[in-house]
C-alpha positions as protocol buffer text, in pm:
chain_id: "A"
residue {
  index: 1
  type: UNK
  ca { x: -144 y: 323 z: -1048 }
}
residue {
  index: 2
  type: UNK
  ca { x: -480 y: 497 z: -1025 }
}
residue {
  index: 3
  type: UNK
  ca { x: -570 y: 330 z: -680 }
}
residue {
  index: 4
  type: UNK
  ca { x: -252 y: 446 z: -494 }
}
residue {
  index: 5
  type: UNK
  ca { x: -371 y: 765 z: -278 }
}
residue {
  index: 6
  type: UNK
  ca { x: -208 y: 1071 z: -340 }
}
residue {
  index: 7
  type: UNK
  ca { x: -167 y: 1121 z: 32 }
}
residue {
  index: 8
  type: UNK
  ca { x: 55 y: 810 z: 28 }
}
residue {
  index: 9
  type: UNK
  ca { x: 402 y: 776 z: -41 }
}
residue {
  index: 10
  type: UNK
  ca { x: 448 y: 518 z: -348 }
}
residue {
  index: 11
  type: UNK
  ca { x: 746 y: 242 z: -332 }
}
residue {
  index: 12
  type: UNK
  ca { x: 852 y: 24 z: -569 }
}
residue {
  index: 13
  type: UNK
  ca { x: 1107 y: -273 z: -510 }
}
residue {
  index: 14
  type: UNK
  ca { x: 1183 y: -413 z: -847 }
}
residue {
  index: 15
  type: UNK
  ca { x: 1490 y: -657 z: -991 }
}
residue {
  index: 16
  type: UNK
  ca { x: 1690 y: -694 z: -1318 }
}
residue {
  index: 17
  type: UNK
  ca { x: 1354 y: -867 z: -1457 }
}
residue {
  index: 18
  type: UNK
  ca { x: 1094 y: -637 z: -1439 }
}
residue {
  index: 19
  type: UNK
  ca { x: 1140 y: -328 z: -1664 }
}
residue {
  index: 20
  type: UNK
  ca { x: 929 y: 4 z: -1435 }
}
residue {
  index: 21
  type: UNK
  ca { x: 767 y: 247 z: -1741 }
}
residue {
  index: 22
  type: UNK
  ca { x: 912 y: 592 z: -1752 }
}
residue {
  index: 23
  type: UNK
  ca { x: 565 y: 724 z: -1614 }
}
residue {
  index: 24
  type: UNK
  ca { x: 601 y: 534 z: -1277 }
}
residue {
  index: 25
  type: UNK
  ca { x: 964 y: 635 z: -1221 }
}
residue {
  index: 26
  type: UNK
  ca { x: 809 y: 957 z: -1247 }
}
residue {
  index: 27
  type: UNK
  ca { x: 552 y: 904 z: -939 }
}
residue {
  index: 28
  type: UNK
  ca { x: 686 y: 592 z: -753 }
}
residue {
  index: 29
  type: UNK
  ca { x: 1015 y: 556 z: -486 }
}
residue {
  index: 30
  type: UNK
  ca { x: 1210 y: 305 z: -681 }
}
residue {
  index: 31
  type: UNK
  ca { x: 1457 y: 63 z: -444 }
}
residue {
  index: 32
  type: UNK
  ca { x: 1603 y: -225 z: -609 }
}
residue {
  index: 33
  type: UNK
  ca { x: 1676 y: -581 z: -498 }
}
residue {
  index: 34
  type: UNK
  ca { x: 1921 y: -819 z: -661 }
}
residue {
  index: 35
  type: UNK
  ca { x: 1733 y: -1122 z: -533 }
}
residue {
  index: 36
  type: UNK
  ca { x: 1491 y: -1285 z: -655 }
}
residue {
  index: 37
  type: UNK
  ca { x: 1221 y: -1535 z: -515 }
}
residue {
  index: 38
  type: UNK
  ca { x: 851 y: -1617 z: -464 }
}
residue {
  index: 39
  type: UNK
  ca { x: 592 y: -1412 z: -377 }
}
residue {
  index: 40
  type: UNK
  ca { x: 852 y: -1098 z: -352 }
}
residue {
  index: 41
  type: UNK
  ca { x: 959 y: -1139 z: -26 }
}
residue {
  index: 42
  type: UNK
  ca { x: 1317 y: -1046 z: -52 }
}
residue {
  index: 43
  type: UNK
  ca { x: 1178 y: -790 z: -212 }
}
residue {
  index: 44
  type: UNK
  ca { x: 959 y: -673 z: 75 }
}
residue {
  index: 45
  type: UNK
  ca { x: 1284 y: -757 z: 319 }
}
residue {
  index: 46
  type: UNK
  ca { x: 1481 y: -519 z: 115 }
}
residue {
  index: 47
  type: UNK
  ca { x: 1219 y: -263 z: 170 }
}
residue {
  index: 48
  type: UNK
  ca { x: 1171 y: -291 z: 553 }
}
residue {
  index: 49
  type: UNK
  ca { x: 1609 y: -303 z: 555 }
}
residue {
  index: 50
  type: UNK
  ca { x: 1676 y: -26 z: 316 }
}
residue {
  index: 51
  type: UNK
  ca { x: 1406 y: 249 z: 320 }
}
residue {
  index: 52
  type: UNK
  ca { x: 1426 y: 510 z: 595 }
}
residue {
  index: 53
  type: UNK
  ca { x: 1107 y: 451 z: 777 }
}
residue {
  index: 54
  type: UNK
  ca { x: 981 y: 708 z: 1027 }
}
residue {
  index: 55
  type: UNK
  ca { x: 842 y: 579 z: 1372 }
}
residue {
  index: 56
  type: UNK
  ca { x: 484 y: 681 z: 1268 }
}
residue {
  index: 57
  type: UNK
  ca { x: 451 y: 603 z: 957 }
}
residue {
  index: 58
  type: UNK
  ca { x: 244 y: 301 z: 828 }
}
residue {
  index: 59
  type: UNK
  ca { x: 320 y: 36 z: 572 }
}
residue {
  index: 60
  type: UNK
  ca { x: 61 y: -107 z: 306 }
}
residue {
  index: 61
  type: UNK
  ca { x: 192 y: -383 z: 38 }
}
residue {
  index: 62
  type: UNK
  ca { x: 31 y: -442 z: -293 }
}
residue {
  index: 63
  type: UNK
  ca { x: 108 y: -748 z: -514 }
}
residue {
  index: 64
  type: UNK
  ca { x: 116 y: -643 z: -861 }
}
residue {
  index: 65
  type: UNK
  ca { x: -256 y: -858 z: -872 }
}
residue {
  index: 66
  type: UNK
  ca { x: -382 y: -652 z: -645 }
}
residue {
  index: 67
  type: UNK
  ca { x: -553 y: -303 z: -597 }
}
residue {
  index: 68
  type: UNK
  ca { x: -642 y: -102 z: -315 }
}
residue {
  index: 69
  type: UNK
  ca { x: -1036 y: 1 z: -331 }
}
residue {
  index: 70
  type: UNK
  ca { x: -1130 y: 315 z: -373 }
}
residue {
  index: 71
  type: UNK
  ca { x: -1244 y: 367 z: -35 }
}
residue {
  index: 72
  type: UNK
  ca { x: -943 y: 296 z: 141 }
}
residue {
  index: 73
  type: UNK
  ca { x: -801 y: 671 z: 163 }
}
residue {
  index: 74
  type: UNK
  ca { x: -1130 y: 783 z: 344 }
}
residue {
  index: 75
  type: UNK
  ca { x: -1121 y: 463 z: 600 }
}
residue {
  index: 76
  type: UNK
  ca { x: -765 y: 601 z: 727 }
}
residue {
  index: 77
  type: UNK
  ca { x: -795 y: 966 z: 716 }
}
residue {
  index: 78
  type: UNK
  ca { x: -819 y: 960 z: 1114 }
}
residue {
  index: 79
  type: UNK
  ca { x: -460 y: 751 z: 1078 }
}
residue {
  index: 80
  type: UNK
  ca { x: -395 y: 892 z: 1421 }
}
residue {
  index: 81
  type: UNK
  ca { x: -690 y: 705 z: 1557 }
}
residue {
  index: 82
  type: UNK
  ca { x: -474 y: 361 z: 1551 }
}
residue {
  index: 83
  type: UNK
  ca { x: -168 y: 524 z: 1742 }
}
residue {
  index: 84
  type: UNK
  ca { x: -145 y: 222 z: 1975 }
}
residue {
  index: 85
  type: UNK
  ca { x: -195 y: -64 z: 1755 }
}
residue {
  index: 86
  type: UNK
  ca { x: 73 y: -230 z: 1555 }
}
residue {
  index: 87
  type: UNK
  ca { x: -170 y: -379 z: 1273 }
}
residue {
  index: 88
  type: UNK
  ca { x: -454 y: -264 z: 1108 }
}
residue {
  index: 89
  type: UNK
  ca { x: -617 y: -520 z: 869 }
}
residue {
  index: 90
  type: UNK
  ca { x: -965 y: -569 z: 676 }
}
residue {
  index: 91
  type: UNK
  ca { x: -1135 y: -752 z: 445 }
}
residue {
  index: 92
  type: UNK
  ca { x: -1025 y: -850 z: 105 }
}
residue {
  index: 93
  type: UNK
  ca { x: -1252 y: -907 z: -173 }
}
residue {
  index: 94
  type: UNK
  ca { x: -1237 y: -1151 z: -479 }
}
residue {
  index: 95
  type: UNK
  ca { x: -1172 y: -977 z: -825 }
}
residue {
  index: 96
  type: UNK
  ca { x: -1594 y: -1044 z: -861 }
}
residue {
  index: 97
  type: UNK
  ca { x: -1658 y: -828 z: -561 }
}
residue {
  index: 98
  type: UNK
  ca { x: -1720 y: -1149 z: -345 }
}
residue {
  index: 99
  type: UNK
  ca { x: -1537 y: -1170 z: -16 }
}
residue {
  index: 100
  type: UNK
  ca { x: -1185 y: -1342 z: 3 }
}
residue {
  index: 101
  type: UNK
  ca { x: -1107 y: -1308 z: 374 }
}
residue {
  index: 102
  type: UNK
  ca { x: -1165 y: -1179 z: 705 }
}
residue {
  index: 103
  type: UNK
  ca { x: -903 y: -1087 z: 982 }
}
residue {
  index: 104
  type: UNK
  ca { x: -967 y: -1247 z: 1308 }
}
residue {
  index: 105
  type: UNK
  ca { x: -816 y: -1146 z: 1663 }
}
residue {
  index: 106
  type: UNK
  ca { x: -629 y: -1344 z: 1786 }
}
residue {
  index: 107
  type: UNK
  ca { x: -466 y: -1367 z: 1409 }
}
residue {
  index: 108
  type: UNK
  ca { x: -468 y: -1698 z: 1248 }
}
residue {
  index: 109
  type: UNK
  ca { x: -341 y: -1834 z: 912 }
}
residue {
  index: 110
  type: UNK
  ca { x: -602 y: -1817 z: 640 }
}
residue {
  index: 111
  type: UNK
  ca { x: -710 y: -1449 z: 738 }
}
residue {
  index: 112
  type: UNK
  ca { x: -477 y: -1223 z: 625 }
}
residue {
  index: 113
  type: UNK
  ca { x: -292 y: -1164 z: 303 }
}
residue {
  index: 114
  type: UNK
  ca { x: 9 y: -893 z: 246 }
}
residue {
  index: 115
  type: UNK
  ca { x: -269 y: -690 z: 65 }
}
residue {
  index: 116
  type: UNK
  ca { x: -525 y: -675 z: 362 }
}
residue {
  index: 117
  type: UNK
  ca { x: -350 y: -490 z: 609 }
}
residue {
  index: 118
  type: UNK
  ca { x: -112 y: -186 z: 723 }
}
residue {
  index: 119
  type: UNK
  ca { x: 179 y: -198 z: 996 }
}
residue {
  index: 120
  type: UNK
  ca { x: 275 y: 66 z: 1229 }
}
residue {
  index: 121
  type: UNK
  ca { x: 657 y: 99 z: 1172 }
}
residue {
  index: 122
  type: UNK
  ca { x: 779 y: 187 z: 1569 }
}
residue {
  index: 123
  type: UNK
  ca { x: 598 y: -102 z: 1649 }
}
residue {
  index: 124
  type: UNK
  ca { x: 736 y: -338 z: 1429 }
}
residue {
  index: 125
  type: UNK
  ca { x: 1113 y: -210 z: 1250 }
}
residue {
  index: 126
  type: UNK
  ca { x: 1293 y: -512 z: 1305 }
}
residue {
  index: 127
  type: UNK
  ca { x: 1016 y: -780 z: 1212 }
}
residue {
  index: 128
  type: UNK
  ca { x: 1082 y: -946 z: 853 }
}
residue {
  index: 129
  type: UNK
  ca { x: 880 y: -1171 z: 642 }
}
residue {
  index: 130
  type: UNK
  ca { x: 1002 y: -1541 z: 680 }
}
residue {
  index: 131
  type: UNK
  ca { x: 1091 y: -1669 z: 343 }
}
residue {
  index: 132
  type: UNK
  ca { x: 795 y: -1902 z: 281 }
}
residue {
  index: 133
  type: UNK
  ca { x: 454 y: -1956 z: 142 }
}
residue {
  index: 134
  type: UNK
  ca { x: 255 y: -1814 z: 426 }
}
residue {
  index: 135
  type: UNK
  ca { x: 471 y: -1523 z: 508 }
}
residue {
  index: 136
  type: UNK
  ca { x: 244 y: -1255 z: 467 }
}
residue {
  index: 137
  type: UNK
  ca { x: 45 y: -1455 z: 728 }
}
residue {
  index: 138
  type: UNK
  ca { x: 345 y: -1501 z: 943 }
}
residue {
  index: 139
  type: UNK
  ca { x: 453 y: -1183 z: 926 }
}
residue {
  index: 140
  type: UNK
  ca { x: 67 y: -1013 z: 1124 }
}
residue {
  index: 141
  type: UNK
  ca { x: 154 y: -1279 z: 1361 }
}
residue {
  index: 142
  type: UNK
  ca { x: 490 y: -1163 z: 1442 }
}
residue {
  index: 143
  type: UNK
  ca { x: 376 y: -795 z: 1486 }
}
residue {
  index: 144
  type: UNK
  ca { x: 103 y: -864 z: 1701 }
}
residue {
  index: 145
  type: UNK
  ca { x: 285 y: -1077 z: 1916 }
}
residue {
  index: 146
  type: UNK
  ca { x: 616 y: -918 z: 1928 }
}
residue {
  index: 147
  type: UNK
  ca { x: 798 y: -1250 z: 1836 }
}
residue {
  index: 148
  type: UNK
  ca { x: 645 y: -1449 z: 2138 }
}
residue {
  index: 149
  type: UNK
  ca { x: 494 y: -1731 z: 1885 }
}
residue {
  index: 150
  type: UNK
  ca { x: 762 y: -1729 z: 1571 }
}
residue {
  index: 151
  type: UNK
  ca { x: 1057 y: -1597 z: 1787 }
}
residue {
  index: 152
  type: UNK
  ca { x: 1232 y: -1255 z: 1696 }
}
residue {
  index: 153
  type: UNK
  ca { x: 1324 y: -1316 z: 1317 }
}
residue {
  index: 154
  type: UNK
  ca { x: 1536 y: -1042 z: 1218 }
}
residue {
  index: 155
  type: UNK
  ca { x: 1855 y: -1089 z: 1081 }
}
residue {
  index: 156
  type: UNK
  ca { x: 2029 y: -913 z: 1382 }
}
residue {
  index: 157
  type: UNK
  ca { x: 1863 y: -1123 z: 1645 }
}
residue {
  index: 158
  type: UNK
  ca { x: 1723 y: -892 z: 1813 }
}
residue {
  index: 159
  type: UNK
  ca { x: 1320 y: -885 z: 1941 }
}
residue {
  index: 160
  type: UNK
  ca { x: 1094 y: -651 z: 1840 }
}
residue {
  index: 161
  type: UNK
  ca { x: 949 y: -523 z: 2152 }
}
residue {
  index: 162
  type: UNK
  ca { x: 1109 y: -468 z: 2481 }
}
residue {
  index: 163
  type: UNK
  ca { x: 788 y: -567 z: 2693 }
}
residue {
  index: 164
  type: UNK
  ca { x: 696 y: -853 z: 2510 }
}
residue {
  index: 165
  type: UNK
  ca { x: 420 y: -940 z: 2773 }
}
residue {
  index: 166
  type: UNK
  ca { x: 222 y: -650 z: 2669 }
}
residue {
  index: 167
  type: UNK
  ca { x: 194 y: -710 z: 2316 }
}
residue {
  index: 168
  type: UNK
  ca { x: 55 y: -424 z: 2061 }
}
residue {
  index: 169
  type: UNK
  ca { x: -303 y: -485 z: 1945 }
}
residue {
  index: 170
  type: UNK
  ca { x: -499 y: -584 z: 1671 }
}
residue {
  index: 171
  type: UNK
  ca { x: -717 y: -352 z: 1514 }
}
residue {
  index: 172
  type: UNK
  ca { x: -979 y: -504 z: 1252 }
}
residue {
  index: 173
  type: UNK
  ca { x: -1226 y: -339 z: 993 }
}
residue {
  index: 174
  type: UNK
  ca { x: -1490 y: -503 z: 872 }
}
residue {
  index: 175
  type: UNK
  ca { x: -1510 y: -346 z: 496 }
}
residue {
  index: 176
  type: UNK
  ca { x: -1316 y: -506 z: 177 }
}
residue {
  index: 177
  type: UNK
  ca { x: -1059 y: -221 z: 115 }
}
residue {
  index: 178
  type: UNK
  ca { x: -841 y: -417 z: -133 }
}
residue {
  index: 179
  type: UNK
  ca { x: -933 y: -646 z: -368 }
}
residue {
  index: 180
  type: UNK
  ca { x: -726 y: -1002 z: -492 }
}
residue {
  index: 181
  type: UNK
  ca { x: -631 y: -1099 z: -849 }
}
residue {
  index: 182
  type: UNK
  ca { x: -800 y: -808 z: -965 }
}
residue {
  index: 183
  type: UNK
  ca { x: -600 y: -740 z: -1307 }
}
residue {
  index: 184
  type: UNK
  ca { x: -772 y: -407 z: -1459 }
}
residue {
  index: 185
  type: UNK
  ca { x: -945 y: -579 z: -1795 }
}
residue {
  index: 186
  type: UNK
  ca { x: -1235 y: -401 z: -1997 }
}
residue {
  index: 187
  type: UNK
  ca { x: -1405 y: -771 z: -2044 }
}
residue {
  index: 188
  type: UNK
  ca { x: -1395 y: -892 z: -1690 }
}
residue {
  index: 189
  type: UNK
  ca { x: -1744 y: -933 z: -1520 }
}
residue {
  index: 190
  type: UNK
  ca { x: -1688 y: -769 z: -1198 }
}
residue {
  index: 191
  type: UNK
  ca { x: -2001 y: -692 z: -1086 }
}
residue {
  index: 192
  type: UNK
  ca { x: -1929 y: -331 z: -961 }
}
residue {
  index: 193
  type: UNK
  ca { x: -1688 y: -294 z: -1183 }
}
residue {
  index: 194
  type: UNK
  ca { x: -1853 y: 10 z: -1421 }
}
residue {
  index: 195
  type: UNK
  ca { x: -1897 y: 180 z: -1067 }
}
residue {
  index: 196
  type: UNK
  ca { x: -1560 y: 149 z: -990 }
}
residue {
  index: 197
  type: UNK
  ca { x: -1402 y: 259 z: -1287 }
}
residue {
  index: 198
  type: UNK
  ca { x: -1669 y: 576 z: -1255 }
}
residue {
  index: 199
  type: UNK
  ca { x: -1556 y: 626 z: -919 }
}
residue {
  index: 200
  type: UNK
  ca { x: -1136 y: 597 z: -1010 }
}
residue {
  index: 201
  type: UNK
  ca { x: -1230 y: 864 z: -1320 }
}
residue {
  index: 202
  type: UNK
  ca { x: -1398 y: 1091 z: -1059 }
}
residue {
  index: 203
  type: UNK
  ca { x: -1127 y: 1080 z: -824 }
}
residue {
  index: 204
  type: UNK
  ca { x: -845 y: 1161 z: -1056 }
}
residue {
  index: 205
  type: UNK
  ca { x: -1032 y: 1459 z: -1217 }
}
């Protein structure tokens, strides 16, 4: 809860199995989903279908594994920067500060993951994540290429952009701004890991 900006709205999709503690109801958008399935991606449907998105706002997912690194406020302060692009995506580190993945343009599966990048809503409202494995993968592919490779996949059939020859760009950073299977435990031997918990403690203060 510590790594989520305070600049950034805070949503959580939960369902009848996962019980939220009374101090994130306090902080957090709660929706709920009465689906279940793997990785969360009716979850993250339910979110795209049910939350009122603005056209420029941008969307970041987090598994509950993951965390956002400290940096990442400061690397999107100039938000306004990306107006024409439909992703953003970066690095991702391992939980030992090694690096997980890169994002490549054109994308390709094997460089993203659903905690390495943010989407540009008007770009990309009626995109949804295909209900497999890979779908975070999918899912960059689709928004970049305005359903030209998988084909529009949202439940109403309709595409996603109405010039699909021109479609919205790529943008990449080359910095790890979120880090994978990183569970916050005093024993683990991350090797920056006493200079990020410094770093968290000086942020909150």
């Amino acid at each position: 809860m510590q790594t989520i900006p305070k600049s950034w709205k805070w949503i959580i999709c939960y369902d009848d199995r996962v019980k939220i503690p009374e101090e994130v109801k306090e902080k957090a958008i709660l929706l709920k989903c009465e689906y279940t399935g793997p990785a969360g991606i009716h979850a993250r449907n339910h979110v795209l279908d049910n939350y009122n998105f603005q056209d420029d706002d941008w969307i970041f997912q987090l598994d509950d594994d993951n965390i956002m690194h400290p940096d990442i406020e400061g690397a999107f302060k100039n938000i306004d920067e990306y107006e024409d692009y439909a992703i953003i995506a970066f690095q991702q580190g391992f939980w030992n500060g090694s690096l997980r993945l890169s994002p490549c343009v054109p994308p390709e599966i094997g460089s993203f993951d659903v905690g390495s990048y943010l989407a540009h809503w008007k770009y990309v409202k009626h995109i949804r994540y295909h209900n497999m494995y890979c779908h975070d993968q999918l899912y960059v592919i689709d928004c970049v290429w305005g359903g030209i490779i998988m084909g529009s996949n949202n439940h109403a059939g309709q595409v996603a952009h109405p010039n699909l020859h021109v479609p919205p760009p790529l943008g990449v950073i080359g910095k790890i701004l979120s880090y994978y299977n990183f569970i916050d435990k005093e024993d683990w031997s991350h090797p920056n890991y006493a200079e990020y918990q410094q770093r968290m403690k000086d942020k909150a203060k």
